[in-house]
C-alpha positions as a Python dict, from the first residue, in 0.01 Angstrom:
ca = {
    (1, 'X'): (0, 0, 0),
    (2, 'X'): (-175, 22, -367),
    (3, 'X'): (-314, 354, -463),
    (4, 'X'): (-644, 370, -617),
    (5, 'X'): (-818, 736, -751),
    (6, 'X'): (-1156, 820, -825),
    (7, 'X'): (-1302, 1041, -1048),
    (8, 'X'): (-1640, 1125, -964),
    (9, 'X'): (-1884, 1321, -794),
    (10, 'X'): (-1985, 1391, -436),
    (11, 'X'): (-2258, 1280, -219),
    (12, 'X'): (-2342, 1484, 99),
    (13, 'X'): (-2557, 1141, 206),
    (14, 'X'): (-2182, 981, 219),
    (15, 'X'): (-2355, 643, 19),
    (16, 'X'): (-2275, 725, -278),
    (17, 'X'): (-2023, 855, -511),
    (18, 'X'): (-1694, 1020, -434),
    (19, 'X'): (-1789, 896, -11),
    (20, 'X'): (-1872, 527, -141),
    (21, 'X'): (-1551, 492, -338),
    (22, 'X'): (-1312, 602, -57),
    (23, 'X'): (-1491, 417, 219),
    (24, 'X'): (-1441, 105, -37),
    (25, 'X'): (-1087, 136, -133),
    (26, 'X'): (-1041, 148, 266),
    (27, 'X'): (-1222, -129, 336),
    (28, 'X'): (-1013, -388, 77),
    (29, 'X'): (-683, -175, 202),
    (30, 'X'): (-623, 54, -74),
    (31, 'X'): (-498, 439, -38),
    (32, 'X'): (-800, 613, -154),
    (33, 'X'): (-743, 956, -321),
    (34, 'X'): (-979, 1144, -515),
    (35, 'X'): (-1081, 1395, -805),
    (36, 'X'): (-1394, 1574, -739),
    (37, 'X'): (-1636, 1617, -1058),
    (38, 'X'): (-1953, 1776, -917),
    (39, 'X'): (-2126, 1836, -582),
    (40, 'X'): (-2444, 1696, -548),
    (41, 'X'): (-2704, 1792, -280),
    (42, 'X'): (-2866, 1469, -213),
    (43, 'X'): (-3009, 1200, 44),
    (44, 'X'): (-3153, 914, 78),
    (45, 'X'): (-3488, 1023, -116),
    (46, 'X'): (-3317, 1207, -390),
    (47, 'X'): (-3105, 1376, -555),
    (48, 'X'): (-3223, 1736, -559),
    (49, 'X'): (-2903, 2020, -726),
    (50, 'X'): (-2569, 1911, -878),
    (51, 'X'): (-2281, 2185, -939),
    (52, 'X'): (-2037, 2051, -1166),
    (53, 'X'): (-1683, 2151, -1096),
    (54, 'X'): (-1513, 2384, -1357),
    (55, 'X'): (-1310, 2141, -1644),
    (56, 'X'): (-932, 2312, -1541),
    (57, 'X'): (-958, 2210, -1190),
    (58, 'X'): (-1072, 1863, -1258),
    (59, 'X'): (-765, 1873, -1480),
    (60, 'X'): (-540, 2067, -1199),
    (61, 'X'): (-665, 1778, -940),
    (62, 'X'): (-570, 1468, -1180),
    (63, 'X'): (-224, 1638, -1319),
    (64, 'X'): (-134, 1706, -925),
    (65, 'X'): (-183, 1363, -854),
    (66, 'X'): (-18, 1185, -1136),
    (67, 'X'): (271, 1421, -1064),
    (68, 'X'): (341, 1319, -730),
    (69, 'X'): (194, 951, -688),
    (70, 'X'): (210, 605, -819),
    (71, 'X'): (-147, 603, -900),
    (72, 'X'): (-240, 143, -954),
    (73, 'X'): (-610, 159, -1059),
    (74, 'X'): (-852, 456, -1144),
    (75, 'X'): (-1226, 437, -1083),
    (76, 'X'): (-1454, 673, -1305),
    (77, 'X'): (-1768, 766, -1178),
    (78, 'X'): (-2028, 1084, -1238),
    (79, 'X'): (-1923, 1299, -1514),
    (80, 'X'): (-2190, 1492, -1666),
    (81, 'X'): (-2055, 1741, -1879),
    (82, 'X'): (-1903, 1727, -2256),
    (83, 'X'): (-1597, 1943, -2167),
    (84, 'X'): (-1518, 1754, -1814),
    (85, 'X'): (-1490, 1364, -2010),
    (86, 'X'): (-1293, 1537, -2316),
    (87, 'X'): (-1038, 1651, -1973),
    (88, 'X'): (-1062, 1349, -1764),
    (89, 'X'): (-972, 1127, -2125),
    (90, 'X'): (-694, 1322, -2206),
    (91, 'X'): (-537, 1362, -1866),
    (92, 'X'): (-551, 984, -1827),
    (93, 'X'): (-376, 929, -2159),
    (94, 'X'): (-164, 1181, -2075),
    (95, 'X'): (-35, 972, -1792),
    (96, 'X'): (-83, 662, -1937),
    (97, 'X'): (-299, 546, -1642),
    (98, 'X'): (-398, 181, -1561),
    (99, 'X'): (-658, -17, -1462),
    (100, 'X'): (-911, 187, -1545),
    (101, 'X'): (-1292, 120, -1433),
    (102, 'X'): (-1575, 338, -1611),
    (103, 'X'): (-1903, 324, -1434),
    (104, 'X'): (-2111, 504, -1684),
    (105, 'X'): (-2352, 675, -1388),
    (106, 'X'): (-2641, 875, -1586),
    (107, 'X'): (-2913, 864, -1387),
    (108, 'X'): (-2971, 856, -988),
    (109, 'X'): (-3259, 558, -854),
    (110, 'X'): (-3464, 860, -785),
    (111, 'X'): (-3499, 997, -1127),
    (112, 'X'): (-3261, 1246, -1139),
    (113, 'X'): (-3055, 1306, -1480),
    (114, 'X'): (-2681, 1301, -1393),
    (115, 'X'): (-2547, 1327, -1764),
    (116, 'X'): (-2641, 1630, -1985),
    (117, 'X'): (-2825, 1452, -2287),
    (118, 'X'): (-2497, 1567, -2501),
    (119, 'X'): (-2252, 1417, -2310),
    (120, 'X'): (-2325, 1029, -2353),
    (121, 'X'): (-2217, 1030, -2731),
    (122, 'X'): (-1871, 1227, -2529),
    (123, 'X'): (-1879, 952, -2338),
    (124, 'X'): (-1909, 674, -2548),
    (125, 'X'): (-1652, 815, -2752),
    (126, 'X'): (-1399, 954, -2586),
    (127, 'X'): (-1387, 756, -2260),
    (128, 'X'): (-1493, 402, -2282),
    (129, 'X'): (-1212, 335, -2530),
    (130, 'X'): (-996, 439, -2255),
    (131, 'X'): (-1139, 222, -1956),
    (132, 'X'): (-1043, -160, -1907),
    (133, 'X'): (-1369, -232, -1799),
    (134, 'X'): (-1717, -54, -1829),
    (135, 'X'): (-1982, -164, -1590),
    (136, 'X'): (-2296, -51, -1681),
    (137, 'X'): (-2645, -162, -1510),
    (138, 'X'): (-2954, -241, -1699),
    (139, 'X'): (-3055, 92, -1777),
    (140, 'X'): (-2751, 246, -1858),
    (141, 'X'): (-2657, -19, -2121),
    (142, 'X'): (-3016, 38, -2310),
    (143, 'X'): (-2898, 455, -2314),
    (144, 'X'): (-2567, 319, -2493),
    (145, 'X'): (-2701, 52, -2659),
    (146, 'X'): (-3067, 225, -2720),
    (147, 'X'): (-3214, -66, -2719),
    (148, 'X'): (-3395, -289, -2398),
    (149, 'X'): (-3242, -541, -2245),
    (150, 'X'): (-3477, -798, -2025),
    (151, 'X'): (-3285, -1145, -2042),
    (152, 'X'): (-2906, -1283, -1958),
    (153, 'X'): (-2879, -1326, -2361),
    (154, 'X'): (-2956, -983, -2419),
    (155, 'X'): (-2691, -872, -2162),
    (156, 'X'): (-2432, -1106, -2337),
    (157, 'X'): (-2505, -894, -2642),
    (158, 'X'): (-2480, -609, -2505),
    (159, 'X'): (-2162, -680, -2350),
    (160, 'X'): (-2014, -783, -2649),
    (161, 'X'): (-2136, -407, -2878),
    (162, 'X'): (-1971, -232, -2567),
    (163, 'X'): (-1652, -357, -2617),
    (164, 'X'): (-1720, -334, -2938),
    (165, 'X'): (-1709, 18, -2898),
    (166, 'X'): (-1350, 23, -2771),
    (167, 'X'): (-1330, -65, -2366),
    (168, 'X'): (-1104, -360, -2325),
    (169, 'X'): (-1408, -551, -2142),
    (170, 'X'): (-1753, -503, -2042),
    (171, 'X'): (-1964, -633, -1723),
    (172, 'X'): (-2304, -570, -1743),
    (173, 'X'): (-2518, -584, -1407),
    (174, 'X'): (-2841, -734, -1417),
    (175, 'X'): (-2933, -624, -1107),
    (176, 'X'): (-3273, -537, -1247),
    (177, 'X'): (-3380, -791, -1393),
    (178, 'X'): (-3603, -1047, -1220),
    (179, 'X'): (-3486, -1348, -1006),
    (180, 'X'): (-3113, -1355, -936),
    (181, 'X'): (-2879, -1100, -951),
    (182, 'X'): (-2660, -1186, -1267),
    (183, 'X'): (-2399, -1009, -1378),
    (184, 'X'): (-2233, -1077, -1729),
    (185, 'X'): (-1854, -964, -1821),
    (186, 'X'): (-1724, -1009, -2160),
    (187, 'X'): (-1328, -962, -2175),
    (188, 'X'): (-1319, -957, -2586),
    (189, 'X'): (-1297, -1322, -2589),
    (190, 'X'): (-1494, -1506, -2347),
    (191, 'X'): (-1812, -1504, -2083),
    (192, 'X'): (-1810, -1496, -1740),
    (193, 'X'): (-2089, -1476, -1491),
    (194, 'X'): (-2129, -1409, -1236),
    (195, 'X'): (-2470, -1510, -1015),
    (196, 'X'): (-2605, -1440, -679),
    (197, 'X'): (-2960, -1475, -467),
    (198, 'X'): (-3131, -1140, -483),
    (199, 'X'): (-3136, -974, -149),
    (200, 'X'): (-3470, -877, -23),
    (201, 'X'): (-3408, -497, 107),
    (202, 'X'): (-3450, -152, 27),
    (203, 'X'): (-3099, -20, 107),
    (204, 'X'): (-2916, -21, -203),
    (205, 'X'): (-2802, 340, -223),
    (206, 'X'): (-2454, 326, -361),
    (207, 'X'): (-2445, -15, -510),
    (208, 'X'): (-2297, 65, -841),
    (209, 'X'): (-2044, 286, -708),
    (210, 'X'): (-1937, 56, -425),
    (211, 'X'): (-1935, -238, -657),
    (212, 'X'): (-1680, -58, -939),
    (213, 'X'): (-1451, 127, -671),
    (214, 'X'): (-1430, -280, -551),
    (215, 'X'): (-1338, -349, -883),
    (216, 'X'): (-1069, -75, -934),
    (217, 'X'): (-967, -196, -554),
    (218, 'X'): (-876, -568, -658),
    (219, 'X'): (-705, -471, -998),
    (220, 'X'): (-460, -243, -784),
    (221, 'X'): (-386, -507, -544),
    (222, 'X'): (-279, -725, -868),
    (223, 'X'): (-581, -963, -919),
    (224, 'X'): (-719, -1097, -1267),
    (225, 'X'): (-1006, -888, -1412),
    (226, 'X'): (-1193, -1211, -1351),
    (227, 'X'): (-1093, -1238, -996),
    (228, 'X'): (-1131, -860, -926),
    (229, 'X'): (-1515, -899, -1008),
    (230, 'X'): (-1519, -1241, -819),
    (231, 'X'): (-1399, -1035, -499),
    (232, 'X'): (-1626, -696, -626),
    (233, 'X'): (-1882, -899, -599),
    (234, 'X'): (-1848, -1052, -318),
    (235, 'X'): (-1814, -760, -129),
    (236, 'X'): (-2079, -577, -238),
    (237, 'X'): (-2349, -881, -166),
    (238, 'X'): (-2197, -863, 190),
    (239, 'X'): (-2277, -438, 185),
    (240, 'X'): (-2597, -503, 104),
    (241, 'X'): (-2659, -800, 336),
    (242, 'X'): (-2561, -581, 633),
    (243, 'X'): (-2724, -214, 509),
    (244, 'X'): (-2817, 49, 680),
    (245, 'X'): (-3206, 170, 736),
    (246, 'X'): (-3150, 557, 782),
    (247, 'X'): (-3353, 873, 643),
    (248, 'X'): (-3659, 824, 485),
    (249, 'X'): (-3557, 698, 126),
    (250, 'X'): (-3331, 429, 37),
    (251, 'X'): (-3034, 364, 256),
    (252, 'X'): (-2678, 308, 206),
    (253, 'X'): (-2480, -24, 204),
    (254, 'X'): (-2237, -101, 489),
    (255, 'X'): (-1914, -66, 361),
    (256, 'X'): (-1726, -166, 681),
    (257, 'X'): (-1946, -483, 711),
    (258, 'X'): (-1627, -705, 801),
    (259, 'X'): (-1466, -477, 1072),
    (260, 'X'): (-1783, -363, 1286),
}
């Protein structure tokens, strides 16, 4: 069975974060294993403390892993500090990981900032040029980018000045614009796109987590980056299809849609 780590932070809703990326890697039979980056106390109406995890035991929990385990693919998720991406980048050169998937998460759908304002230049230097694959939404492409992005051609651009900025490839996730849901990933050389009906629903808690961990899922198991997004997205449309209405907010996507 592949192996398949994330590096991110919890959510005690379970739709989210650290709980979305395990229940994914399950789900497309992977051996989920984890690195804990912050505790968030949050449901489905908000996100509402985070405690971040001190830098040497994010360090302790990646070197005790790489140590021991064949590690295939490495989803990055929530990391909010300066001194916590300067760890997480040098750990994973350290071990010269693989397949690595940055979701650049700096902001929760309720509001709340995730990323001190100090750490995105961190970010954007130290870890994209680490990750095979960035997949930034709408919103956190314009922090990057700091500029707006409203059409397909503007998320082609911005695709391309990610990479640009060292990740091997970039998909962007135009899940926010109008009409269909459009995603854009630029592998240094070429376009692909990837398109799908808009679901009409509320219960999208998780989305961007589940969708990268799918990612980081399918490049363990030994698909294409092409394919691995093909599958990513696949599953996630079917997580959202069959989501859950629970708590008062906005709910969680099923990630066990195919079994039950």
């Amino acid at each position: 069975m592949r192996k398949v780590l994330t590096i991110a932070g919890s959510d005690s809703c379970g739709g989210a974060g650290i709980q979305a990326d395990l229940k994914t890697f399950a789900a497309l039979g992977t051996y989920g294993m984890s690195v804990i980056t912050a505790v968030t106390a949050q449901n489905t109406q908000g996100v509402f403390a985070v405690q971040e995890i001190a830098p040497e035991m994010v360090a302790k929990q990646i070197s005790c892993l790489y140590e021991d385990i064949v590690i295939d693919a490495v989803k990055i998720g929530m990391v909010s500090k300066t001194e916590i991406i300067k760890t997480i980048a040098r750990k994973l050169k350290e071990y010269q990981a693989k397949n690595i998937v940055v979701d650049p998460v700096m902001i929760s759908k309720s509001g709340y900032d995730l990323m001190h304002p100090e750490a995105k230049e961190e970010l954007i230097r130290t870890l994209l040029p680490v990750a095979d694959v960035v997949t930034p939404n709408l919103y956190e492409a314009q922090v990057i980018l700091e500029r707006e992005i409203t059409t397909v051609e503007d998320m082609e651009k911005a695709a391309r000045d990610i990479v640009a900025l060292g990740p091997k490839s970039a998909l962007v996730k135009g899940g926010h614009l109008r009409g269909n849901a459009v995603d854009v990933l630029y592998d240094g050389e070429s376009f692909t796109y990837y398109d799908q009906e808009r679901i009409a629903t509320t219960n999208t808690h998780g989305t961007g987590c589940t969708y990268s961990s799918a990612i980081a899922a399918h490049l363990a198991r030994g698909l294409s980056l092409k394919e691995a997004v093909q599958g990513a997205k696949e599953y996630i449309t079917g997580a959202i299809l069959n989501s859950f209405s629970i708590g008062k907010g906005v709910g969680p996507t099923h990630h066990f849609y195919k079994y039950y």
